[in-house]
C-alpha positions as CSV (number, residue, x, y, z in Angstrom):
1,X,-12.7,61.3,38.5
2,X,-8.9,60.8,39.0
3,X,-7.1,57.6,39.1
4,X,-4.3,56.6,41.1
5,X,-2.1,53.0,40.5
6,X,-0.6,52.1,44.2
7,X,1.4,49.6,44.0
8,X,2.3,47.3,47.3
9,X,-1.0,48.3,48.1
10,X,-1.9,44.9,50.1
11,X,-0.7,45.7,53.2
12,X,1.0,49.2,55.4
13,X,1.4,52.5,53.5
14,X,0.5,51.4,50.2
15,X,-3.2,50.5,51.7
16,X,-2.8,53.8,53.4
17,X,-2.2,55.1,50.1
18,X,-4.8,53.5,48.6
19,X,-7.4,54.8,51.6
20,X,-6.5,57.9,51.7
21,X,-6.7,58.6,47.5
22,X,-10.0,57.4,47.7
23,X,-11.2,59.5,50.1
24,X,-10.2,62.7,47.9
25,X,-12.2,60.7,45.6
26,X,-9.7,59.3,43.3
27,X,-10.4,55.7,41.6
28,X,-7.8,53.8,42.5
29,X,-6.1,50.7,40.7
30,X,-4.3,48.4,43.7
31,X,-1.2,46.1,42.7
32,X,0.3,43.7,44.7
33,X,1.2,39.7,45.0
34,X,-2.1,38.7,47.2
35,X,-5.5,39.5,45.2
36,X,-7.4,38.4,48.5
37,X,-6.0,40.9,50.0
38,X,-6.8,43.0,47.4
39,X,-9.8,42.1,46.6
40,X,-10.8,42.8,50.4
41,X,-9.1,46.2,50.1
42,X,-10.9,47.1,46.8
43,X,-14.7,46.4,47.8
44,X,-14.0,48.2,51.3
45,X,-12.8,51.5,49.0
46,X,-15.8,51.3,46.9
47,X,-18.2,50.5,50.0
48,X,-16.7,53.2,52.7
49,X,-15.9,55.8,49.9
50,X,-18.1,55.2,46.7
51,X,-14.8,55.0,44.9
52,X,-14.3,52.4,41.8
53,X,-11.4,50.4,42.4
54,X,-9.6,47.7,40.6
55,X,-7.5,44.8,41.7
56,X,-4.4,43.8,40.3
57,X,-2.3,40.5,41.5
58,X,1.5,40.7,40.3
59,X,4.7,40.0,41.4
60,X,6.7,43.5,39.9
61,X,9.8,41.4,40.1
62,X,9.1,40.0,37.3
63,X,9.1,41.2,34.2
64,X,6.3,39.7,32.2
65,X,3.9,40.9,35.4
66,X,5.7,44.4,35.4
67,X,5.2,44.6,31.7
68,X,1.2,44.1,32.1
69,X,0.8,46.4,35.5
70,X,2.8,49.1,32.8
71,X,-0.5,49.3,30.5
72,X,-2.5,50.4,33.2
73,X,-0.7,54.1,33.3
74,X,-2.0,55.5,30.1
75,X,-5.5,56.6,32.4
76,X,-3.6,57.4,35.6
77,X,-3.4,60.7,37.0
78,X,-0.9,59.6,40.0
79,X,2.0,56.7,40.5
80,X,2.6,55.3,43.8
81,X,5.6,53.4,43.9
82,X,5.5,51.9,47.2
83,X,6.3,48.1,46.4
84,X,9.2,46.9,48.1
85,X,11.0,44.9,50.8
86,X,13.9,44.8,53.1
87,X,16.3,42.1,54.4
88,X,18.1,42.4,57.4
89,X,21.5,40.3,58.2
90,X,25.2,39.8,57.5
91,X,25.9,39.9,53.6
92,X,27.7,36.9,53.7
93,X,24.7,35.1,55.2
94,X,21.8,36.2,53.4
95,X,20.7,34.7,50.6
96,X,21.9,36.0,47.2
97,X,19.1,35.4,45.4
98,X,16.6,37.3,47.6
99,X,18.5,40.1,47.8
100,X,18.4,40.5,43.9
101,X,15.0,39.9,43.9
102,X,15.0,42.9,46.2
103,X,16.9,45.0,43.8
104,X,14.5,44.3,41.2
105,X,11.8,44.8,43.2
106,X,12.6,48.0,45.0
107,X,15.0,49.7,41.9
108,X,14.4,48.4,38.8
109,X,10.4,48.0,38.9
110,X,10.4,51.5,40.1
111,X,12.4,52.6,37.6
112,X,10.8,51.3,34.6
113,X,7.1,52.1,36.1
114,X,8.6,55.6,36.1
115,X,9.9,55.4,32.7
116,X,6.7,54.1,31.4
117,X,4.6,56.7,32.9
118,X,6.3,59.5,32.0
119,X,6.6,58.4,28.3
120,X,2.8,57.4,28.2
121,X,1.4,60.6,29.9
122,X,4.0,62.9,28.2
123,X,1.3,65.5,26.6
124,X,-0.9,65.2,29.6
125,X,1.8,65.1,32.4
126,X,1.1,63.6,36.0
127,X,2.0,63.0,39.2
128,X,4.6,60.2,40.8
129,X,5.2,59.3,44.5
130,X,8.0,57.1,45.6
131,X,8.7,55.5,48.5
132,X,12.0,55.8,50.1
133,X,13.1,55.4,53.3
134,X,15.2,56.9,55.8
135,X,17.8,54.7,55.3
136,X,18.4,56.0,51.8
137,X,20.6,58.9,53.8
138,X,23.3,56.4,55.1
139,X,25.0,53.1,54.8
140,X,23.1,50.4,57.1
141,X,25.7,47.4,57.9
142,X,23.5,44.1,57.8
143,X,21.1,46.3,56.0
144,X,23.8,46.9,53.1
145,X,21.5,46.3,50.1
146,X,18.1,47.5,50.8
147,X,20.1,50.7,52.0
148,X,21.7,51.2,48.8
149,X,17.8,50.5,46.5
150,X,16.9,53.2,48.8
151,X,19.5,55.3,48.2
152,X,19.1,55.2,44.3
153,X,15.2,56.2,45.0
154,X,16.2,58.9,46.7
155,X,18.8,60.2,44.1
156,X,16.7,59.3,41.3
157,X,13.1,60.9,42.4
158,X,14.9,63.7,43.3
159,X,16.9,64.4,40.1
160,X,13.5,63.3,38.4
161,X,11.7,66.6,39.9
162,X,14.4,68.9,38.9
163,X,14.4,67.6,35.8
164,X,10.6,67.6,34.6
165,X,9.7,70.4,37.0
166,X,8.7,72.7,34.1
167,X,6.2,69.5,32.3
168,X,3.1,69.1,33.5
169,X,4.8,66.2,35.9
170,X,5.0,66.7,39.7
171,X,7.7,64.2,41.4
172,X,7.9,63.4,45.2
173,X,9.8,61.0,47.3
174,X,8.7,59.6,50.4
175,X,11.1,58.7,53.2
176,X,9.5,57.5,56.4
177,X,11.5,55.9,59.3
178,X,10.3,52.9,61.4
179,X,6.5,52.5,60.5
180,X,3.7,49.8,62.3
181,X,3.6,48.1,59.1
182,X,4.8,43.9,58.6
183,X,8.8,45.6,57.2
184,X,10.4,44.1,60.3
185,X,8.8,41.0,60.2
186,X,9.4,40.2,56.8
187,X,12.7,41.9,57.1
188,X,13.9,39.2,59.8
189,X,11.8,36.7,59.4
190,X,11.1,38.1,63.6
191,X,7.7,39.8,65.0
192,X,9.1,43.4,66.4
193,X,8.0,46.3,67.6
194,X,10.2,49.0,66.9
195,X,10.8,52.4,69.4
196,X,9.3,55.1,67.8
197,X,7.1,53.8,64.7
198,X,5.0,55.9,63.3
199,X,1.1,55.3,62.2
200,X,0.9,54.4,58.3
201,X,-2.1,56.6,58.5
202,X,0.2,59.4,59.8
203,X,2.6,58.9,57.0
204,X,0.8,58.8,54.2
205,X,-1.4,61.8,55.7
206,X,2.0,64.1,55.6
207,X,3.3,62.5,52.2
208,X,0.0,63.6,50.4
209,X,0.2,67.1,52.1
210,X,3.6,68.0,50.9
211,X,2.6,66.2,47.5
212,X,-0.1,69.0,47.6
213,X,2.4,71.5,48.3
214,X,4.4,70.4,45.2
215,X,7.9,69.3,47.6
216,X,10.4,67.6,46.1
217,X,11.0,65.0,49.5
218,X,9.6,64.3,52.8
219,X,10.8,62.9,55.7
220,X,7.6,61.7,58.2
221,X,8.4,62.4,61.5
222,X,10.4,65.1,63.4
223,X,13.4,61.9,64.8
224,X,13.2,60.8,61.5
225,X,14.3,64.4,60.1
226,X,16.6,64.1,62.4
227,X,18.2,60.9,61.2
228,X,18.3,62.4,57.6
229,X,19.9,65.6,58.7
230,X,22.2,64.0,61.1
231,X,23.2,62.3,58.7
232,X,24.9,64.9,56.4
233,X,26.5,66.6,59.1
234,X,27.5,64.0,61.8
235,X,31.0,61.8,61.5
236,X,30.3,59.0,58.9
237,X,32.4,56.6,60.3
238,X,30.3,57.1,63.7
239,X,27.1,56.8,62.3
240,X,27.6,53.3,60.6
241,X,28.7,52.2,63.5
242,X,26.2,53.4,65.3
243,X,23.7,52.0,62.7
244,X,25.8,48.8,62.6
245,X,25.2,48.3,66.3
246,X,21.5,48.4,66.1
247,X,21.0,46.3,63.5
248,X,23.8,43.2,64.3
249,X,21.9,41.4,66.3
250,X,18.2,42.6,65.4
């Protein structure tokens, strides 16, 4: 049986992850900050799919918890990396602290779960998803710093699958747009719908098809490719005010 580590998996795409793994029958390891949640998550897997699967509580901004979730890999077959958070506001406003524990959270315990894996599984290789987002393709005033942590996924996963695309190591990155997920509201601190979301279930159904067809990145969601492409080809200095517009006052 194959194992798969998902982290963020209490809540959104990581449980999608974690669903949709066990249902191709992998065991899957869940990692997040809220082990009810988990726990919850975990006996439904086992119960709906016959899958083992193990609970984890940690907080992967921190490195002692980051540090213990890493001794997990040696067994695992496939690496989500879906843990993260956004923040939404003027820079000058939002709180400095938060918004390094978002940089720690959705750059640096990416990068050294990434690190780790590839080191530990180095003879047998593996497979690594990680989540971007749509964002990661432009500059979002009052979204300035989760932008950029996105941006470095993107870049990084990228350069990653070039770069150990002749190992026994397959490397994806997932960018979705607006999903039906709690983002917003934690983003905020606001309960909002947002035009257009997609399903979780949708996006993690496309992420683990192109992950199947060994792609290098995946945009869920035909606006969303849109966004992305728009975004290499269309006026910067229109775009971020464009994006600056929508997300002033959100």
């Amino acid at each position: 049986m194959k194992k798969a580590l998902i982290t963020g998996a209490s809540s959104g795409i990581g449980r999608e992850f974690a669903r949709e793994l066990a249902s191709k029958g992998y065991e899957t390891i869940l990692v997040a900050r809220r082990y009810e949640r988990l726990k919850d998550i975990s006996e439904e897997l086992t119960a709906q799919f016959n899958s083992p699967s193990t609970p984890v509580q940690a907080d992967l901004s921190q490195r002692d918890d980051l540090e213990r979730v890493s001794g997990y890999l040696y067994g695992v077959d496939l690496l989500v990396n879906n843990a993260g958070f956004g923040l939404i506001g003027s820079f000058s406003v939002l709180e400095g602290e938060k918004e390094l524990e978002m940089i720690r959270l959705n750059v640096e315990s990416l990068y050294r779960l990434s690190k780790f894996y590839v080191i530990a599984r180095r003879e047998q290789g593996g497979g690594i998803i990680n989540v971007a987002s749509t964002a990661a393709y432009l500059p979002v005033p009052f979204m300035a710093v989760y932008a950029a942590t996105k941006a470095f996924v993107l870049s990084f996963s990228e350069a990653l699958s070039e770069e150990l695309k002749d190992s026994n190591f397959k490397v994806m990155v997932l960018s979705p747009g607006p999903t039906n997920t709690e983002f917003f509201e934690v983003a905020s601190g606001k309960s909002r719908k947002v035009y257009g979301s997609m399903a979780p279930e949708k996006v993690v159904k496309k992420a683990m098809s192109a992950y199947e067809k060994s792609k290098r990145s995946v945009v869920s969601g035909f606006s969303n490719k849109v966004v992305a492409g728009g975004s290499k080809i269309a006026p910067k200095a229109l775009l971020l005010k464009v994006a600056g517009r929508v997300f002033r006052d959100f």
